[in-house]
C-alpha positions as CSV (number, residue, x, y, z in Angstrom):
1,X,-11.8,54.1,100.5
2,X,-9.6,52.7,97.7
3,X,-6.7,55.7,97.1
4,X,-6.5,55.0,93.5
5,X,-10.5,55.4,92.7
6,X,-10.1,58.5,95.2
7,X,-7.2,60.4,93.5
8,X,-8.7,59.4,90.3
9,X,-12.3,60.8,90.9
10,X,-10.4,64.1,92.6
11,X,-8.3,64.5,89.2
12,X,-11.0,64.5,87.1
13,X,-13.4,66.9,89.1
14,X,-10.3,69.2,88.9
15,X,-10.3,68.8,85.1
16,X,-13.9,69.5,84.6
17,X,-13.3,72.9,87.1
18,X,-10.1,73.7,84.6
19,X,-12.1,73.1,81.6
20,X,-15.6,75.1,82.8
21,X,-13.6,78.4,83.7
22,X,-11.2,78.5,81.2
23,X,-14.2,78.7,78.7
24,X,-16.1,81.2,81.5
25,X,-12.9,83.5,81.3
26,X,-12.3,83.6,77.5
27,X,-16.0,84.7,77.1
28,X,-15.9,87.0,80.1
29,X,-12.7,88.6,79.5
30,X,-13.6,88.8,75.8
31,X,-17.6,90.5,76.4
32,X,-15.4,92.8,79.4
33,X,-13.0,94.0,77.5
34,X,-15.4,95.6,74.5
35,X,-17.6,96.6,76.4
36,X,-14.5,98.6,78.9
37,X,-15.7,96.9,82.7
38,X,-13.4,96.4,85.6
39,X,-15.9,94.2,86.9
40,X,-16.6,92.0,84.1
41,X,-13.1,91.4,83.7
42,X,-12.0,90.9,87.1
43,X,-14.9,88.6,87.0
44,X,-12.9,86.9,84.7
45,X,-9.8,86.8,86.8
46,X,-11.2,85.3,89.5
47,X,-12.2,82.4,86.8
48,X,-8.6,82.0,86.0
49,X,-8.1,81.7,89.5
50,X,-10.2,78.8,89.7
51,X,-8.4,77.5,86.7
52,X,-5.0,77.6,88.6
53,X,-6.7,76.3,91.7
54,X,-7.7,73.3,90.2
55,X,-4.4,72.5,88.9
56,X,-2.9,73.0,92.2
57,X,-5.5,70.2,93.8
58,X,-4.6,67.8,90.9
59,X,-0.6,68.6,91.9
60,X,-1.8,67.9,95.4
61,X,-3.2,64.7,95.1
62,X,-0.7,63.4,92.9
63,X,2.0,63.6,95.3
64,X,-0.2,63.1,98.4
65,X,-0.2,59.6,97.2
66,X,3.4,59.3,96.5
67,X,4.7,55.5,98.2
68,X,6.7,56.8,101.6
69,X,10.6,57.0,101.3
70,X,13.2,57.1,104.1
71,X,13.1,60.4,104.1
72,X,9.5,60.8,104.7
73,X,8.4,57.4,106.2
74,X,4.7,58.7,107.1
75,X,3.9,59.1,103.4
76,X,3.1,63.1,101.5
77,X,-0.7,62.8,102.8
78,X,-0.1,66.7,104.1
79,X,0.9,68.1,100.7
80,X,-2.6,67.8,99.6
81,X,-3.1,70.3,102.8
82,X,-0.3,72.4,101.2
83,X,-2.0,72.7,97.8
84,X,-5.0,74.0,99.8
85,X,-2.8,76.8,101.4
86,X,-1.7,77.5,97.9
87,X,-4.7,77.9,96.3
88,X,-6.0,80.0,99.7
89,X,-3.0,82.2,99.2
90,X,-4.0,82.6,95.5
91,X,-7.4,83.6,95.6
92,X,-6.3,86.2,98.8
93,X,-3.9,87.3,96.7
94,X,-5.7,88.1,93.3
95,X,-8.9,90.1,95.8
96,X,-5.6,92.4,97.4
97,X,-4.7,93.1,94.0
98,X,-8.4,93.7,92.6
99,X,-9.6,95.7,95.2
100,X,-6.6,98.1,94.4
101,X,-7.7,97.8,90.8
102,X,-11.0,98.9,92.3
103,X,-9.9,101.8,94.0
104,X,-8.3,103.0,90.9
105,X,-11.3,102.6,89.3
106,X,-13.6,105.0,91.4
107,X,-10.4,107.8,91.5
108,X,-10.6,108.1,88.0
109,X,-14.3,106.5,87.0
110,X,-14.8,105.8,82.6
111,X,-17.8,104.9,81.4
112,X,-19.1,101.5,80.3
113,X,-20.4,100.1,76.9
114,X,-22.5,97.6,78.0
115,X,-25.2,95.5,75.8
116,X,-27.8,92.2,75.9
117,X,-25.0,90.2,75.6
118,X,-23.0,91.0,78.1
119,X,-25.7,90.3,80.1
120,X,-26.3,87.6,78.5
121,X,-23.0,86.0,79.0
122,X,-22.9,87.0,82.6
123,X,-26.2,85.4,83.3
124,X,-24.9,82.1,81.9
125,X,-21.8,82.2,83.2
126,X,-23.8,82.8,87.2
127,X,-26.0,79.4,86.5
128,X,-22.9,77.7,85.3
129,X,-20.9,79.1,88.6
130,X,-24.0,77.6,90.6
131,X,-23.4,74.4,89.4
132,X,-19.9,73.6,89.2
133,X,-19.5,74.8,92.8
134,X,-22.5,72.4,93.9
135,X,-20.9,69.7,91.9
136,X,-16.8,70.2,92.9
137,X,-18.1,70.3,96.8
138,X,-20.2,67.2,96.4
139,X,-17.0,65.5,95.2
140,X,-14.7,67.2,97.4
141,X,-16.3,65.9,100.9
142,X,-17.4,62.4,99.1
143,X,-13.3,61.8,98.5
144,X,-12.6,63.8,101.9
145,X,-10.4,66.5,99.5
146,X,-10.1,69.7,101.3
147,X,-8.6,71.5,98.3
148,X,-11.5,70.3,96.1
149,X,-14.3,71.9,99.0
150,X,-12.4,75.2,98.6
151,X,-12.2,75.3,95.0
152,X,-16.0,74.6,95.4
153,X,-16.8,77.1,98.1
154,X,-14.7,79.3,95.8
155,X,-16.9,78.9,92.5
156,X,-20.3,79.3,94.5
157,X,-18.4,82.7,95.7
158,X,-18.2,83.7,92.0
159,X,-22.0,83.2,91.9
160,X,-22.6,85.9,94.2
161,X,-19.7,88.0,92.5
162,X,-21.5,87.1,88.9
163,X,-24.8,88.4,90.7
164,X,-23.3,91.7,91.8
165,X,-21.9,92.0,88.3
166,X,-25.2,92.4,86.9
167,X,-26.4,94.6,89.4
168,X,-23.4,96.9,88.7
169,X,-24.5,96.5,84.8
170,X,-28.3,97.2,85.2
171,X,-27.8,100.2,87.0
172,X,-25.3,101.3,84.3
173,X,-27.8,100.6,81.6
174,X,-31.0,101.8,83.7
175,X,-29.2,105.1,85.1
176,X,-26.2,105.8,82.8
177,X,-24.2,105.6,86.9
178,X,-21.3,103.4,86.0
179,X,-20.4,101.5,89.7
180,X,-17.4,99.7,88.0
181,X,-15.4,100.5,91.0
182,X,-17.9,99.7,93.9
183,X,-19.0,96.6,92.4
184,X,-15.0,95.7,91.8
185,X,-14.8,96.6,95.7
186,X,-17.6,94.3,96.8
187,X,-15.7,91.6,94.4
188,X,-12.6,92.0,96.1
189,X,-13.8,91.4,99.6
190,X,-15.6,88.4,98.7
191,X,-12.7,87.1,97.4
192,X,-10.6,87.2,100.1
193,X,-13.0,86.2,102.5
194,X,-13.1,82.7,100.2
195,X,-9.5,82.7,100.3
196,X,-9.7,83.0,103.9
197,X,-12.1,80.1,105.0
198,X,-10.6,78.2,102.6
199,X,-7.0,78.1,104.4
200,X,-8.3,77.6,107.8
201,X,-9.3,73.9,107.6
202,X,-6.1,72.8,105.9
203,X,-3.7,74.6,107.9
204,X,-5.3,73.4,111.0
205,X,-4.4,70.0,109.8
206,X,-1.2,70.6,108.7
207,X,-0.4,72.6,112.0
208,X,-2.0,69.7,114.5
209,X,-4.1,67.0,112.4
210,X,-3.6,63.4,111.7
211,X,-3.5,63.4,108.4
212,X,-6.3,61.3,106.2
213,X,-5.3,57.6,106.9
214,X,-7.4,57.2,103.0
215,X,-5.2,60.6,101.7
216,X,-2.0,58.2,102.4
């Protein structure tokens, strides 16, 4: 596979990721905030995540095909393994910190002021997850980019975490029970597990691999 089409069709899946969840977490983070949800904005978090993720990938595959120097006569095909330990170490990262968030959350519990529209906007934002994650996997195994499948595997994780948001919010509306905390909880966990299968595959490669004769 040419490396130029490759590391030009992994750079602009990347932007398209950057672009979809930066709009995702302004309107999350904006609906969360007024109507006072943990999990609606730590929804949104995890959407900034994916934000930074994809940067990392396009850093990754920017220097993976860097010409080989003296120094490194084999070529920087394993940094784009690196940037998927990065953006593993991220997404692990941000679930440690929301599930103490969580915690908090259910210690000292406050009440919700939920509406249509953040339903509304959560709903949206679940089909849009869907897809992205569908479409950044597709790319990431056509161009063999192992940071591009975890950023994928990541989004269609925030599916399931948009799903559990609106469980959390129709049983809020439904029985005036806010489960801000639990839900945040459940969030957390699936976060970390992403985070987790995502930095197995690269750091297999980097530890014993060959690395991608296309990826150099």
């Amino acid at each position: 596979m040419n490396s130029k089409l490759r590391e030009k069709q992994i750079t602009k899946t990347s932007l398209v990721g950057i672009g979809t969840n930066l709009l995702l977490v302004g309107f999350k983070a904006a609906v969360g905030l007024i109507a006072g949800s943990l999990a609606v904005v730590l929804d949104a978090v995890n959407n900034l995540t994916d934000a930074v993720s994809s940067v990392v990938s396009i850093v990754g595959i920017k220097l993976s095909h860097k010409a080989p120097t003296k120094r490194h006569p084999f070529g920087f095909g394993r940094v784009e393994y690196l940037s998927a330990v990065i953006v593993a170490a991220i997404i692990i990262a941000t679930g440690v910190v929301s599930g103490v968030e969580s915690v908090k959350k259910i210690i000292t519990p406050e009440s919700a002021d939920y509406s249509w529209i953040t339903i509304t906007v959560v709903s949206v934002a679940l089909v849009v997850k869907i897809a992205l994650g569908l479409f950044v996997r597709m790319q990431g195994k056509k161009y063999h980019s192992d940071a591009l499948v975890g950023s994928g595997t990541d989004a269609l994780f925030d599916a399931v975490i948009s799903a559990s948001t609106l469980v959390g919010i129709g049983v809020a509306m439904g029985t005036g029970y806010n489960i801000d905390g639990i839900v945040g909880i459940i969030i957390s966990l699936f976060i970390i597990k992403a985070g987790i299968d995502i930095l197995l595959s690269p750091l297999g490669q980097m530890l014993g691999a060959r690395p991608d004769s296309e990826a150099t």
